[in-house]
N, CA, C and O of each residue as an XYZ file, in Angstrom:
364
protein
N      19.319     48.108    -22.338
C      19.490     49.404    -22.922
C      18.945     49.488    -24.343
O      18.050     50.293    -24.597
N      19.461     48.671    -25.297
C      19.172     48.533    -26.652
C      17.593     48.426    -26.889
O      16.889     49.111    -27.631
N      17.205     47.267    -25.962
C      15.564     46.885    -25.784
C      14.569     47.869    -26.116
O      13.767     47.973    -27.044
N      14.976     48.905    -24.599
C      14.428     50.093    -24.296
C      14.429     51.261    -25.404
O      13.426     51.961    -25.550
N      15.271     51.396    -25.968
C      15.263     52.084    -27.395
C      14.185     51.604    -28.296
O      13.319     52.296    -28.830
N      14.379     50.177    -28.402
C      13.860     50.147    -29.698
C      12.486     50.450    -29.105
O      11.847     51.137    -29.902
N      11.546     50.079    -27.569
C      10.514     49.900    -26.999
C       9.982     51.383    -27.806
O       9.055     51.502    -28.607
N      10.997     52.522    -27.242
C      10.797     53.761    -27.522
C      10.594     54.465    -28.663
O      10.060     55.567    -28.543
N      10.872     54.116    -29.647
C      11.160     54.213    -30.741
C       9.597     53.123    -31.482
O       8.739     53.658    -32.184
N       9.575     52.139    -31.240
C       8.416     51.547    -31.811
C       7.310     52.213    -31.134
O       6.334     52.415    -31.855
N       7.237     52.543    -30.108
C       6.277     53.784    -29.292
C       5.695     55.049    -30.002
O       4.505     55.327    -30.150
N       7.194     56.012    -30.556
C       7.078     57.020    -31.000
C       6.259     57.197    -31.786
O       5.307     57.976    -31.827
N       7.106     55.480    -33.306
C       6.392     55.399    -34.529
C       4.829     55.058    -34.532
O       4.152     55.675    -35.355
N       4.511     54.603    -34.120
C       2.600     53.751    -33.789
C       2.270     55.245    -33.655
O       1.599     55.768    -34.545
N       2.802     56.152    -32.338
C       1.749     57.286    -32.385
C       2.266     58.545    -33.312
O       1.442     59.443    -33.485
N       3.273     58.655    -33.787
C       3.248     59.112    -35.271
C       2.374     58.816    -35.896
O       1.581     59.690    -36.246
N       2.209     57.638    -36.227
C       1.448     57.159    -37.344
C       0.077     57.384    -37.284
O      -0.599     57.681    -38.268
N      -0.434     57.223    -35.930
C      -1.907     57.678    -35.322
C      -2.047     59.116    -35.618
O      -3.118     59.596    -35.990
N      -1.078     59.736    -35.472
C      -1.202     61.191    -35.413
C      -1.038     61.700    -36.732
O      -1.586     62.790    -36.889
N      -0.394     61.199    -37.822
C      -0.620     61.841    -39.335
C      -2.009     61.105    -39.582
O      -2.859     61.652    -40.284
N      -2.233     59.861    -39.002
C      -3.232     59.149    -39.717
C      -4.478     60.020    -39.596
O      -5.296     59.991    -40.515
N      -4.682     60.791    -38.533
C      -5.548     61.589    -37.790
C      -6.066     62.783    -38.882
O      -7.162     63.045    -39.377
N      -4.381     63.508    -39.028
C      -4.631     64.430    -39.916
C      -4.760     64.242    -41.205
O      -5.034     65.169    -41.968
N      -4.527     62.676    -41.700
C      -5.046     63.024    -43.108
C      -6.823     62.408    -43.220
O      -7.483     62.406    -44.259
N      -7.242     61.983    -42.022
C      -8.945     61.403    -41.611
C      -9.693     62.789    -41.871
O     -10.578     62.969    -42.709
N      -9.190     63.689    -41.029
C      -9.762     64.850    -41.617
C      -9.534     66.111    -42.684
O     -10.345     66.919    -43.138
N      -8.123     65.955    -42.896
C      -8.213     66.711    -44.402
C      -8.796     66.012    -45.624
O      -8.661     66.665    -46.659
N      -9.502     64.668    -45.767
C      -9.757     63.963    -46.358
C     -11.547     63.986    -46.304
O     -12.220     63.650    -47.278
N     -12.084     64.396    -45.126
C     -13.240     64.675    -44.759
C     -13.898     63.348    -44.568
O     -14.995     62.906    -44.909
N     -12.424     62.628    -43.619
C     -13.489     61.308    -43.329
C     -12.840     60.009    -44.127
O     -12.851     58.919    -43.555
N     -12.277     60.138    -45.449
C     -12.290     58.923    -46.571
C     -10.777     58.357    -45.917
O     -10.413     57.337    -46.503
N     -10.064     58.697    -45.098
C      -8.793     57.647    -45.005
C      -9.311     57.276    -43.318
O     -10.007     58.035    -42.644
N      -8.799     55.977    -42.876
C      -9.105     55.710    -41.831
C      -8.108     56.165    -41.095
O      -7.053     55.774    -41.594
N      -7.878     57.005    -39.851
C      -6.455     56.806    -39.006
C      -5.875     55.708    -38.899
O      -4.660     55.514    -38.947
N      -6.858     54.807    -38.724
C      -5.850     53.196    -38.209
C      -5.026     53.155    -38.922
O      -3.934     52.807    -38.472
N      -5.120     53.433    -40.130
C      -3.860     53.061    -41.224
C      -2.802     53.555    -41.013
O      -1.804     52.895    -41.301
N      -2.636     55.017    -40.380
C      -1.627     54.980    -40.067
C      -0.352     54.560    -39.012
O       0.864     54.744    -39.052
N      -1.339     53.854    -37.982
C      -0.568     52.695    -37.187
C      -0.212     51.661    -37.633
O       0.210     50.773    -36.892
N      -0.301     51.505    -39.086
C      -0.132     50.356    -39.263
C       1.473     50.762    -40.464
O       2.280     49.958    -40.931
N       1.440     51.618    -40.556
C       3.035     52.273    -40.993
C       4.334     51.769    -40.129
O       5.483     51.918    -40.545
N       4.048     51.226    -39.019
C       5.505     50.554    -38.331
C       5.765     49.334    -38.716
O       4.992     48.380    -38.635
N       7.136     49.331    -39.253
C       7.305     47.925    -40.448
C       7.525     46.617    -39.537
O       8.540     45.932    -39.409
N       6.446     46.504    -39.033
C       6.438     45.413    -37.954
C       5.519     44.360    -39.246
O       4.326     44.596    -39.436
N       6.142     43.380    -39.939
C       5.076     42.708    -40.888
C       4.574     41.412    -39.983
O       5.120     41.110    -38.922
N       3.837     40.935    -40.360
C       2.505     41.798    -40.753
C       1.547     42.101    -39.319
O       0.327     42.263    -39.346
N       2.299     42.132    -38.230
C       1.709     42.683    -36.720
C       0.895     43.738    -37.419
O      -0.269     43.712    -37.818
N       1.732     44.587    -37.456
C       0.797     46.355    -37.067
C      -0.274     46.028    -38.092
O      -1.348     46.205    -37.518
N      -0.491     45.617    -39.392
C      -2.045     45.386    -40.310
C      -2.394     45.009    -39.265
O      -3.078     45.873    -38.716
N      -2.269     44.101    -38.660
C      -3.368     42.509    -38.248
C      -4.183     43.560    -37.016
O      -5.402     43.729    -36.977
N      -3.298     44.114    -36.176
C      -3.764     45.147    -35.064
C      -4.749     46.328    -35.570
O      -5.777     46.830    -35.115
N      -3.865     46.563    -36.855
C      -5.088     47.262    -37.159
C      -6.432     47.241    -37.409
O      -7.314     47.994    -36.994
N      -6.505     45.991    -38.369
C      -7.381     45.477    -38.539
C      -8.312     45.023    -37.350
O      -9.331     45.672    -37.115
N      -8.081     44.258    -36.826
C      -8.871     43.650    -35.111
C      -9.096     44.784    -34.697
O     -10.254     44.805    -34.282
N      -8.535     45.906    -34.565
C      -9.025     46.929    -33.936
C     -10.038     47.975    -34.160
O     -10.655     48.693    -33.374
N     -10.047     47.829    -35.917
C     -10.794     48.172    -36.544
C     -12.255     47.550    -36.519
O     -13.302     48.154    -36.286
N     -12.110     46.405    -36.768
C     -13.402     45.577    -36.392
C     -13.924     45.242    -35.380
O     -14.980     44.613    -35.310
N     -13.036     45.743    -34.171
C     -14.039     45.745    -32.889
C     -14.932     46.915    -32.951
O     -16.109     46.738    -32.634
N     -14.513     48.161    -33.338
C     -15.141     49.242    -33.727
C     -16.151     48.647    -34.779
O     -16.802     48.019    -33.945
N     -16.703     48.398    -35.815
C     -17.177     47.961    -36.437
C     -16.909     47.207    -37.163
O     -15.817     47.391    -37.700
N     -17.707     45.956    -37.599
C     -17.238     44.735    -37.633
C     -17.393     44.296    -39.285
O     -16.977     43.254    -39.791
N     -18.289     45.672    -40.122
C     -17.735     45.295    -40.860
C     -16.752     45.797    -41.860
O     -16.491     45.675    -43.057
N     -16.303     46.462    -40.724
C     -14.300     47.027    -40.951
C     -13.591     45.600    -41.427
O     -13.571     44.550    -40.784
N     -12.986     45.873    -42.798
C     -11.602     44.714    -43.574
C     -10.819     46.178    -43.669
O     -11.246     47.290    -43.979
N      -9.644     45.772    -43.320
C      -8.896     46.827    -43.496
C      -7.424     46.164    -43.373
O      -6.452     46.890    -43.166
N      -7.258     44.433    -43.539
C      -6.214     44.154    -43.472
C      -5.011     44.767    -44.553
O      -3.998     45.410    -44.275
N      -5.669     44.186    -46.259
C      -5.310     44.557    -47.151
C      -4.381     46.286    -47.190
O      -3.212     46.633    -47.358
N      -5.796     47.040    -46.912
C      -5.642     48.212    -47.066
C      -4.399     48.969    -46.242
O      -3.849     50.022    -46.566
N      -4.066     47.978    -44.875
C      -3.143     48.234    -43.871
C      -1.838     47.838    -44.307
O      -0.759     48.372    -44.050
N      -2.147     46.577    -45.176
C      -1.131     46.287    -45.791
C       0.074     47.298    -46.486
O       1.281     47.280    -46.243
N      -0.654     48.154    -47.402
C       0.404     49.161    -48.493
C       1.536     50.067    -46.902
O       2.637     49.653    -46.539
N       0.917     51.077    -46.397
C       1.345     51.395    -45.340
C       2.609     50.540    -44.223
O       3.483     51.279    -43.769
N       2.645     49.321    -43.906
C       3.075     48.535    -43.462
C       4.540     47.834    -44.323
O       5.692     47.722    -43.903
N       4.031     47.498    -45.469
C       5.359     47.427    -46.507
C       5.917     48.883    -46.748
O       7.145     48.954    -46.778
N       5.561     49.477    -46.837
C       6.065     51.249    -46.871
C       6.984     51.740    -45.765
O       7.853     52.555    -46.072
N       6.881     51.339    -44.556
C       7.292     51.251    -43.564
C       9.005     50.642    -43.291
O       9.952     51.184    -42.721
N       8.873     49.173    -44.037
C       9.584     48.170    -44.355
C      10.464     49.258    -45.093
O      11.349     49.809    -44.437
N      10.260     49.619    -46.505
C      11.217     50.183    -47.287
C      11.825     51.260    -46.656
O      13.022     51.543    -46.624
N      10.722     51.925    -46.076
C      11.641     53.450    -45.325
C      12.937     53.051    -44.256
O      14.056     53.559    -44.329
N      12.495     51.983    -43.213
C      13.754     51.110    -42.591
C      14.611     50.985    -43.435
O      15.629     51.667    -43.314
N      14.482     50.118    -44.503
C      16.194     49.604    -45.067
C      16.309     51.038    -45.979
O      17.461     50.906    -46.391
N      15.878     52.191    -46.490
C      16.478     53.266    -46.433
C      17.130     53.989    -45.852
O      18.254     54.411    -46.127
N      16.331     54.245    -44.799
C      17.173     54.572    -43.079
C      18.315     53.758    -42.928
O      19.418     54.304    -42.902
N      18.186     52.200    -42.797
C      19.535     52.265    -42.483
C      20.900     51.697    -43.576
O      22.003     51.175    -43.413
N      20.084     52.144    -44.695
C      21.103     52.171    -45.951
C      21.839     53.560    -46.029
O      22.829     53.711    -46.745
N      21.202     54.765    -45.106
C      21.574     56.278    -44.950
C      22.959     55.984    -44.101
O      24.133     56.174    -44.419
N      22.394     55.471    -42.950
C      23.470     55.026    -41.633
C      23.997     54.565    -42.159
O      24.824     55.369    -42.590
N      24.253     53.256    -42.695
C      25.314     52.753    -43.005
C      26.684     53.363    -43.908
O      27.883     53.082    -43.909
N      25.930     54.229    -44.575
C      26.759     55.190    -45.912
C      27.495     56.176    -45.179
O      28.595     56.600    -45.532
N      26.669     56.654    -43.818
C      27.153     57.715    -42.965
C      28.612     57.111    -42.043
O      29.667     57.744    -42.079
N      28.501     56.170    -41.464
C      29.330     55.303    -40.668
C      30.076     54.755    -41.401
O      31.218     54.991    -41.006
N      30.087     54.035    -42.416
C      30.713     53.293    -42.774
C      32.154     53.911    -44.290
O      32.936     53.091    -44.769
């Protein structure tokens, strides 16, 4: 049960993240990559590394670990916010 949540939930976030990443690729006219924003699920340091490889299969000479990096720790903090909220709420 629990599994399946989180499956769902790490699901949601990746294509969230694809999907703002999307919209700020083109309000930007191009200068932010989407990948980056898959790489916003505070999975450290998975979601960079995916991004990255994924990036460079597309072109290889895509580095975008670094850059995946900020996004990815950002991610991290918004979690222990979230559940510094919950906890204040519940507890």
């Amino acid at each position: 049960g629990i599994i399946v949540l989180g499956l769902i939930a790490f699901a949601f976030s990746t294509a969230g993240g694809l999907f703002l990443g999307n919209i700020m690729c083109k309000l930007t006219g191009g200068k932010v990559n989407p990948l980056i924003g898959s790489a916003g699920v505070s999975a450290v340091p998975m979601a960079a590394r995916v991004s990255q490889v994924v990036g460079q299969k597309e072109n290889p000479s895509n580095f975008l670990l670094m850059h995946a990096m900020g996004p990815n720790v950002a991610g991290v903090i918004g979690s222990a916010v979230a559940a510094g909220v919950f906890l204040s709420m519940f507890a």
